[in-house]
KOLLOTI-364932 format. One line per 3 residues: number of its first residue (from 1); their letters; for each residue x, y, z of N, C-alpha, C. Coordinates in steps of 0.2 Angstrom, whole numbers, padded with zeros to 4 digits. Layout:
% residues N
NUM> A> X Y Z X Y Z X Y Z ~ ...
//
This chain:
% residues 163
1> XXX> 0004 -0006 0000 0000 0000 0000 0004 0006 0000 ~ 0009 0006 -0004 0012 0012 -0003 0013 0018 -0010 ~ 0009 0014 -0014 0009 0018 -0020 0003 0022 -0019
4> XXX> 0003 0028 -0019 0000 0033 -0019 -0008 0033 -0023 ~ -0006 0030 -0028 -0014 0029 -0033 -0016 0021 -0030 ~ -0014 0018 -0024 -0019 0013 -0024 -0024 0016 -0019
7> XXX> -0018 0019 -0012 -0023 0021 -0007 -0027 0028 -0008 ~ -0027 0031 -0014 -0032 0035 -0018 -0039 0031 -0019 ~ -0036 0025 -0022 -0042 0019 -0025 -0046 0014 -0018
10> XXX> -0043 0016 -0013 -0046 0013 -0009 -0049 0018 -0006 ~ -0048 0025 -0004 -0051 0026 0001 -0058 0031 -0007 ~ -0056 0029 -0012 -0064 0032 -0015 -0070 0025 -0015
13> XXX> -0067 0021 -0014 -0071 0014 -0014 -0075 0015 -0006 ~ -0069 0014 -0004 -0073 0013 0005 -0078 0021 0007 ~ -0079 0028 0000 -0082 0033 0002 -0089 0028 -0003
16> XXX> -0087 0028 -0007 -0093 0025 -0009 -0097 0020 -0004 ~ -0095 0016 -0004 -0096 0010 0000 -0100 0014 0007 ~ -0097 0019 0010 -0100 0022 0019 -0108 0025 0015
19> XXX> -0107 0028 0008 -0109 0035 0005 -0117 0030 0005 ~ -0118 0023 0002 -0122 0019 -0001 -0127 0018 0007 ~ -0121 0016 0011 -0125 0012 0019 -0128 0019 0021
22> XXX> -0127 0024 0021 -0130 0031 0024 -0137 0031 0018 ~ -0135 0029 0012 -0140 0029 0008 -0146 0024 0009 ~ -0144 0018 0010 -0150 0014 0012 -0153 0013 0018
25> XXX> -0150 0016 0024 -0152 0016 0030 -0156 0023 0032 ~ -0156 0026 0026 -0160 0033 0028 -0158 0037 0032 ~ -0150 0039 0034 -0147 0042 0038 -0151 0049 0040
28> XXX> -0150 0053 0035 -0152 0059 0032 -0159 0062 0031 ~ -0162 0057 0031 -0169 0059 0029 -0172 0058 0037 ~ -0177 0064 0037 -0182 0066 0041 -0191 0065 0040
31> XXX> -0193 0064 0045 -0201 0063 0041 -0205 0068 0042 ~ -0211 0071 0039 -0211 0075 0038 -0215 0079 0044 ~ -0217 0073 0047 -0221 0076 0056 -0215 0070 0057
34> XXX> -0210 0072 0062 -0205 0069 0067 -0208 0066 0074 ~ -0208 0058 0075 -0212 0056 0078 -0207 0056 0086 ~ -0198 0057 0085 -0193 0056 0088 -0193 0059 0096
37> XXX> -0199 0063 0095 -0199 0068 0100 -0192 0075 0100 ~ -0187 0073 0094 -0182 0078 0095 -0184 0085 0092 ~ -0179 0090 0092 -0182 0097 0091 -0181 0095 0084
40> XXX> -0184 0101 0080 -0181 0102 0073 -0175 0107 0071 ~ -0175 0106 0065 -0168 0110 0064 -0169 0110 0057 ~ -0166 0116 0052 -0168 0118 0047 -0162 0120 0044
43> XXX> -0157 0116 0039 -0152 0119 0036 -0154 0119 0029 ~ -0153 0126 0026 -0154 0127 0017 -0149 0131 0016 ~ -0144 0130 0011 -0140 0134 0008 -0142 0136 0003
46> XXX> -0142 0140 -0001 -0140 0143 -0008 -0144 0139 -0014 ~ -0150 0139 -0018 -0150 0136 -0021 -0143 0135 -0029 ~ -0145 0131 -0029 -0134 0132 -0036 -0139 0133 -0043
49> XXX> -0135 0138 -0046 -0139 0138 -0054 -0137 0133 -0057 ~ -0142 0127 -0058 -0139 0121 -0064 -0134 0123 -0068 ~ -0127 0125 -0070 -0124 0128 -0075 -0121 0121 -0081
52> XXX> -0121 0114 -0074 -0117 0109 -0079 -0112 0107 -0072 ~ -0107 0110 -0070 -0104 0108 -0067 -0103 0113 -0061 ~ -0102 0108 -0052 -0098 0113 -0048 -0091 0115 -0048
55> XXX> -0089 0119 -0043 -0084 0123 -0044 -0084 0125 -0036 ~ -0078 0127 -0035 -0076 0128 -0028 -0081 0134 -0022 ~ -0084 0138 -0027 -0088 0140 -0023 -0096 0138 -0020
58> XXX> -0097 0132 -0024 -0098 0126 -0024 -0098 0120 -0017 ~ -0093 0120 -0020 -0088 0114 -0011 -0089 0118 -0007 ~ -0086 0125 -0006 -0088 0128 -0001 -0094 0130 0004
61> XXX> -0099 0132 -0001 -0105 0134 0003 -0111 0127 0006 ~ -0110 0120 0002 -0111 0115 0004 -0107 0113 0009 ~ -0102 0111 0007 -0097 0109 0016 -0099 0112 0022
64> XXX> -0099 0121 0022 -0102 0124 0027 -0110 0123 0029 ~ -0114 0122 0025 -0121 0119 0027 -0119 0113 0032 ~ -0115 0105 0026 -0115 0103 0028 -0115 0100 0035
67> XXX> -0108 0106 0037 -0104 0106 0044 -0111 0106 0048 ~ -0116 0112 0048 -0119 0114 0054 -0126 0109 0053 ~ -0126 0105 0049 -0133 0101 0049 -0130 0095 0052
70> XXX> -0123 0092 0052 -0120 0085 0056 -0119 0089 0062 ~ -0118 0094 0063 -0117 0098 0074 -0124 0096 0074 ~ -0130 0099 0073 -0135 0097 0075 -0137 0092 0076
73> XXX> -0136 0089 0072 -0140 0081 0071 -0135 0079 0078 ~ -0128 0079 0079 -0125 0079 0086 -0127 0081 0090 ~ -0131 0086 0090 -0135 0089 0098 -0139 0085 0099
76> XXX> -0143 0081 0094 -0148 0080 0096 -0156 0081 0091 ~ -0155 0085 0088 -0159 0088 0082 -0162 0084 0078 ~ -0168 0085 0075 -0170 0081 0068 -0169 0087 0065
79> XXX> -0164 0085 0059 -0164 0091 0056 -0164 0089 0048 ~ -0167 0094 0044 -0171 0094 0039 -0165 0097 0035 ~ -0162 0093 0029 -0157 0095 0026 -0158 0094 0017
82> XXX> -0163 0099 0015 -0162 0098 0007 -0159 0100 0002 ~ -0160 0099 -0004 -0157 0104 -0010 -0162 0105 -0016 ~ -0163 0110 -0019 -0165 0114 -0024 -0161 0115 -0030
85> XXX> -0163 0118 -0033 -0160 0120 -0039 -0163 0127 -0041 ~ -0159 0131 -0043 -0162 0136 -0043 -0162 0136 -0055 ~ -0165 0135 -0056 -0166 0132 -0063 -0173 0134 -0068
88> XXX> -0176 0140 -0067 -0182 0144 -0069 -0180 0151 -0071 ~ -0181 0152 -0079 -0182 0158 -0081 -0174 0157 -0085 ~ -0173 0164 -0090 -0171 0166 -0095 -0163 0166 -0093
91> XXX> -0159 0162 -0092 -0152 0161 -0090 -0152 0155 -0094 ~ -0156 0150 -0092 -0157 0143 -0095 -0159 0143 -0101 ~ -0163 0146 -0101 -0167 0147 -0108 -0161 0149 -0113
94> XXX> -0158 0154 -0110 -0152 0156 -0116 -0147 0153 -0118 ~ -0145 0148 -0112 -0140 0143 -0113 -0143 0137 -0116 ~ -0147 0135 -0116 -0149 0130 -0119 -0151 0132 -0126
97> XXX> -0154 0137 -0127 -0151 0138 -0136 -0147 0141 -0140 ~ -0140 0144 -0136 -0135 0143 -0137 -0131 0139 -0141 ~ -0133 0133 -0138 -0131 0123 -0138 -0136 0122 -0143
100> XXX> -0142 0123 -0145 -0147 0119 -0149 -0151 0113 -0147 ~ -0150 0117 -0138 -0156 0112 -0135 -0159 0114 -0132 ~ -0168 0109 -0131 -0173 0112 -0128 -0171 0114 -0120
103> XXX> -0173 0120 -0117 -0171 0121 -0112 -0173 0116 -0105 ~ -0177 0112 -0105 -0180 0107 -0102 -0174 0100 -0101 ~ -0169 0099 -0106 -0167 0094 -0107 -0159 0096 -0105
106> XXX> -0160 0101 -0106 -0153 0106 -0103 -0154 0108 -0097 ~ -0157 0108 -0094 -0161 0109 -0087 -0158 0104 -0081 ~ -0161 0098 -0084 -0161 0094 -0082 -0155 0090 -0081
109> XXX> -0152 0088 -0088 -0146 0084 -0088 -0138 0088 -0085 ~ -0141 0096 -0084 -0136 0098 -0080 -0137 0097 -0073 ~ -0145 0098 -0070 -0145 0095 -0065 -0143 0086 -0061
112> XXX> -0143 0083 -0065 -0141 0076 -0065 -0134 0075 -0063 ~ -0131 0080 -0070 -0122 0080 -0068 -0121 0084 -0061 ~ -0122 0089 -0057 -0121 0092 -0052 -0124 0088 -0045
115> XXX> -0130 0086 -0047 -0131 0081 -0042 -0125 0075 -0039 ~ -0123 0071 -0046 -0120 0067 -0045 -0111 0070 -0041 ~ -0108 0075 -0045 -0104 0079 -0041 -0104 0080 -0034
118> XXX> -0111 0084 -0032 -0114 0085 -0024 -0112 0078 -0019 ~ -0117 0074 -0024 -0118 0066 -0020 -0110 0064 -0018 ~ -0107 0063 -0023 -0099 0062 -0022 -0093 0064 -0015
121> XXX> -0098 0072 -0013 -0095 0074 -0008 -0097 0071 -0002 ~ -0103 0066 -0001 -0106 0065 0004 -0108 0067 0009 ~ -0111 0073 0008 -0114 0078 0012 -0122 0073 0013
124> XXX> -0123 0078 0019 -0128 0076 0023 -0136 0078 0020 ~ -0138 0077 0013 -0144 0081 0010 -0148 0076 0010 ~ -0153 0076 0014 -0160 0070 0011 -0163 0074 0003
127> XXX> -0158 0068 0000 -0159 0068 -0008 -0169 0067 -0009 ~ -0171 0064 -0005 -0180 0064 -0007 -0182 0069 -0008 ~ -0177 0075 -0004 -0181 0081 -0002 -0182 0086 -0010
130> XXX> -0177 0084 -0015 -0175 0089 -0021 -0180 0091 -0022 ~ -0179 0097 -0026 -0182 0099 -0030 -0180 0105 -0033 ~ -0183 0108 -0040 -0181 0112 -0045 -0188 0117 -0045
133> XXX> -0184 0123 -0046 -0188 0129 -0047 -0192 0127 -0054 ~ -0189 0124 -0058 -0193 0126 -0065 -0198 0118 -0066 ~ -0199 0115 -0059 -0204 0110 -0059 -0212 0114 -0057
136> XXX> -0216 0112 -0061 -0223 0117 -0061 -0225 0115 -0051 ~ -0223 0109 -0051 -0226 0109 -0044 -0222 0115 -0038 ~ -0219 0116 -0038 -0213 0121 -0035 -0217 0130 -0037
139> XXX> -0217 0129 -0045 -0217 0137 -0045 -0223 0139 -0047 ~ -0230 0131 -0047 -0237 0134 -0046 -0239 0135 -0038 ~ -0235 0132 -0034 -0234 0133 -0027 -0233 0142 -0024
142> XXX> -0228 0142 -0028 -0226 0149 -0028 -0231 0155 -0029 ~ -0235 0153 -0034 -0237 0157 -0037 -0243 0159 -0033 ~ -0247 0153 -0032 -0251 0153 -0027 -0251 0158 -0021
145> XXX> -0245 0155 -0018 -0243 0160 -0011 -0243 0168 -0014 ~ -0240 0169 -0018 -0241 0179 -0021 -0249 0180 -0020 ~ -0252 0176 -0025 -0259 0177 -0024 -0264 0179 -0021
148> XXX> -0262 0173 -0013 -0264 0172 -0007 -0261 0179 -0005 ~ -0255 0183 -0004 -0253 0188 0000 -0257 0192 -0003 ~ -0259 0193 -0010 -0261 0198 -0014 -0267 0199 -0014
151> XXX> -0270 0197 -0010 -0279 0196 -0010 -0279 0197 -0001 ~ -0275 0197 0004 -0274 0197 0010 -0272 0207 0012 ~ -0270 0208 0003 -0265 0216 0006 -0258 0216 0008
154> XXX> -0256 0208 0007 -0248 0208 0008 -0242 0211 0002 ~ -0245 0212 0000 -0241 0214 -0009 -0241 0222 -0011 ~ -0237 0225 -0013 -0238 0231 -0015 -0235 0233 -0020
157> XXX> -0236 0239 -0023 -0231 0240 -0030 -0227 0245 -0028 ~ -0221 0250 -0027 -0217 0254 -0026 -0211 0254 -0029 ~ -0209 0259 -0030 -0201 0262 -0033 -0195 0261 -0028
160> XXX> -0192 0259 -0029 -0184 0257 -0023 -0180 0256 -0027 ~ -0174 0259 -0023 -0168 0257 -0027 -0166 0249 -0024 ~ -0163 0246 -0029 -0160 0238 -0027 -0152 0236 -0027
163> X> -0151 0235 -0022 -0142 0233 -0023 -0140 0228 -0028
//
Protein backbone atom coordinates (compact mmCIF):
# COMPACT_ATOMS: atom_id res chain seq x y z
CA UNK A 1 0.00 0.00 0.00
CA UNK A 2 2.49 2.42 -0.59
CA UNK A 3 1.78 3.56 -4.06
CA UNK A 4 -0.04 6.67 -3.87
CA UNK A 5 -2.85 5.89 -6.58
CA UNK A 6 -3.70 2.58 -4.74
CA UNK A 7 -4.66 4.24 -1.34
CA UNK A 8 -6.40 6.95 -3.50
CA UNK A 9 -8.41 3.78 -4.94
CA UNK A 10 -9.16 2.55 -1.81
CA UNK A 11 -10.12 5.24 0.26
CA UNK A 12 -12.74 6.41 -3.05
CA UNK A 13 -14.11 2.74 -2.89
CA UNK A 14 -14.59 2.61 1.01
CA UNK A 15 -16.37 6.60 0.37
CA UNK A 16 -18.51 5.05 -1.74
CA UNK A 17 -19.19 1.99 0.08
CA UNK A 18 -20.04 4.43 3.83
CA UNK A 19 -21.86 6.90 1.03
CA UNK A 20 -24.30 3.83 -0.15
CA UNK A 21 -24.97 2.30 3.71
CA UNK A 22 -25.91 6.24 4.71
CA UNK A 23 -28.05 5.82 1.70
CA UNK A 24 -29.97 2.87 2.47
CA UNK A 25 -30.33 3.11 6.00
CA UNK A 26 -32.04 6.51 5.60
CA UNK A 27 -29.37 8.34 7.69
CA UNK A 28 -30.43 11.81 6.34
CA UNK A 29 -33.78 11.81 5.79
CA UNK A 30 -36.47 13.21 8.12
CA UNK A 31 -40.18 12.51 8.17
CA UNK A 32 -42.28 15.01 7.67
CA UNK A 33 -44.17 15.25 11.16
CA UNK A 34 -40.99 13.72 13.31
CA UNK A 35 -42.31 11.20 15.59
CA UNK A 36 -38.68 11.14 17.68
CA UNK A 37 -39.74 13.66 20.05
CA UNK A 38 -36.36 15.68 18.92
CA UNK A 39 -36.41 19.47 18.29
CA UNK A 40 -36.29 20.47 14.68
CA UNK A 41 -33.63 21.93 12.76
CA UNK A 42 -33.62 23.61 9.45
CA UNK A 43 -30.47 23.82 7.17
CA UNK A 44 -30.89 25.35 3.34
CA UNK A 45 -28.08 26.84 1.54
CA UNK A 46 -28.03 28.56 -1.58
CA UNK A 47 -30.00 27.23 -4.29
CA UNK A 48 -26.89 26.46 -7.12
CA UNK A 49 -27.83 27.51 -10.81
CA UNK A 50 -27.83 24.16 -12.84
CA UNK A 51 -24.75 25.58 -14.94
CA UNK A 52 -23.34 21.82 -15.74
CA UNK A 53 -20.76 21.50 -13.36
CA UNK A 54 -19.68 22.54 -9.55
CA UNK A 55 -16.78 24.57 -8.72
CA UNK A 56 -15.18 25.59 -5.61
CA UNK A 57 -17.60 27.99 -4.64
CA UNK A 58 -19.64 25.14 -4.88
CA UNK A 59 -17.53 22.82 -2.16
CA UNK A 60 -17.50 25.58 -0.18
CA UNK A 61 -21.02 26.71 0.65
CA UNK A 62 -22.28 22.92 0.89
CA UNK A 63 -19.50 21.90 3.14
CA UNK A 64 -20.49 24.73 5.42
CA UNK A 65 -24.15 23.85 5.42
CA UNK A 66 -23.01 20.65 5.65
CA UNK A 67 -20.77 21.21 8.75
CA UNK A 68 -23.73 22.83 10.89
CA UNK A 69 -26.59 20.14 9.83
CA UNK A 70 -24.07 16.97 11.21
CA UNK A 71 -23.36 19.68 14.71
CA UNK A 72 -26.98 19.43 15.02
CA UNK A 73 -27.91 16.25 14.12
CA UNK A 74 -24.90 15.84 17.12
CA UNK A 75 -27.05 17.83 19.59
CA UNK A 76 -29.67 15.99 19.27
CA UNK A 77 -31.89 17.54 16.33
CA UNK A 78 -33.93 16.19 13.67
CA UNK A 79 -32.72 18.24 11.20
CA UNK A 80 -34.30 18.72 7.74
CA UNK A 81 -31.36 19.00 5.19
CA UNK A 82 -32.46 19.61 1.45
CA UNK A 83 -31.49 20.78 -2.05
CA UNK A 84 -32.96 22.88 -4.77
CA UNK A 85 -32.09 23.95 -7.78
CA UNK A 86 -32.33 27.27 -8.64
CA UNK A 87 -33.29 26.32 -12.67
CA UNK A 88 -36.38 28.72 -13.82
CA UNK A 89 -36.41 31.63 -16.16
CA UNK A 90 -34.13 33.28 -18.95
CA UNK A 91 -30.33 32.18 -18.08
CA UNK A 92 -31.34 28.66 -18.98
CA UNK A 93 -33.39 29.32 -21.61
CA UNK A 94 -30.41 31.21 -23.19
CA UNK A 95 -28.00 28.68 -22.59
CA UNK A 96 -29.90 25.90 -23.78
CA UNK A 97 -30.21 27.66 -27.20
CA UNK A 98 -26.94 28.57 -27.44
CA UNK A 99 -26.23 24.54 -27.65
CA UNK A 100 -29.45 23.82 -29.80
CA UNK A 101 -31.17 22.41 -26.98
CA UNK A 102 -34.52 22.43 -25.63
CA UNK A 103 -34.14 24.13 -22.36
CA UNK A 104 -35.92 21.42 -20.31
CA UNK A 105 -33.46 18.82 -21.45
CA UNK A 106 -30.51 21.30 -20.54
CA UNK A 107 -32.16 21.74 -17.35
CA UNK A 108 -32.26 18.72 -16.35
CA UNK A 109 -29.13 16.89 -17.55
CA UNK A 110 -27.16 19.62 -15.92
CA UNK A 111 -29.01 18.93 -13.04
CA UNK A 112 -28.10 15.28 -13.06
CA UNK A 113 -24.42 16.05 -13.54
CA UNK A 114 -24.26 18.36 -10.47
CA UNK A 115 -26.11 16.23 -8.44
CA UNK A 116 -24.05 13.33 -9.07
CA UNK A 117 -20.88 15.76 -8.20
CA UNK A 118 -22.72 16.91 -4.80
CA UNK A 119 -23.55 13.15 -3.98
CA UNK A 120 -19.79 12.41 -4.44
CA UNK A 121 -19.00 14.81 -1.55
CA UNK A 122 -21.11 13.01 0.82
CA UNK A 123 -22.80 15.70 2.30
CA UNK A 124 -25.63 15.16 4.59
CA UNK A 125 -28.70 16.23 1.91
CA UNK A 126 -31.93 14.08 2.13
CA UNK A 127 -31.87 13.63 -1.68
CA UNK A 128 -35.95 12.82 -1.45
CA UNK A 129 -36.20 16.23 -0.43
CA UNK A 130 -34.99 17.86 -4.18
CA UNK A 131 -36.49 19.74 -6.10
CA UNK A 132 -36.15 22.39 -9.01
CA UNK A 133 -37.58 25.88 -9.32
CA UNK A 134 -38.56 25.28 -13.00
CA UNK A 135 -40.81 21.96 -11.90
CA UNK A 136 -44.60 23.37 -12.16
CA UNK A 137 -45.15 21.79 -8.77
CA UNK A 138 -42.66 24.27 -6.95
CA UNK A 139 -43.42 27.39 -9.03
CA UNK A 140 -47.38 26.71 -9.17
CA UNK A 141 -46.90 26.64 -5.46
CA UNK A 142 -45.24 29.87 -5.60
CA UNK A 143 -47.47 31.44 -7.48
CA UNK A 144 -50.15 30.68 -5.37
CA UNK A 145 -48.59 31.96 -2.22
CA UNK A 146 -48.17 35.73 -4.29
CA UNK A 147 -51.74 35.33 -4.89
CA UNK A 148 -52.87 34.39 -1.47
CA UNK A 149 -50.65 37.68 -0.02
CA UNK A 150 -52.10 39.52 -2.78
CA UNK A 151 -55.77 39.28 -1.94
CA UNK A 152 -54.73 39.30 1.91
CA UNK A 153 -53.04 43.21 1.13
CA UNK A 154 -49.66 41.61 1.61
CA UNK A 155 -48.17 42.82 -1.76
CA UNK A 156 -47.57 46.22 -2.91
CA UNK A 157 -46.19 48.02 -5.95
CA UNK A 158 -43.33 50.77 -5.20
CA UNK A 159 -40.15 52.38 -6.70
CA UNK A 160 -36.89 51.38 -4.67
CA UNK A 161 -33.66 51.40 -5.45
CA UNK A 162 -32.08 47.69 -5.46
CA UNK A 163 -28.47 46.68 -4.66
Amino acid sequence: MNDQSDHNADARAMEQRWQAAWDQRGCFRVADVPTDGKPKYYVLEMFPYPSGKIHMGHVRNYTLGDVVARHRRAQGFSVLHPMGWDAFGLPAENAARERGVHPADWTRSNIAAMRAELQSMGLSIDWTREFATCDPEYYGQQQKLFLDMLRAGLVDRRESWVN
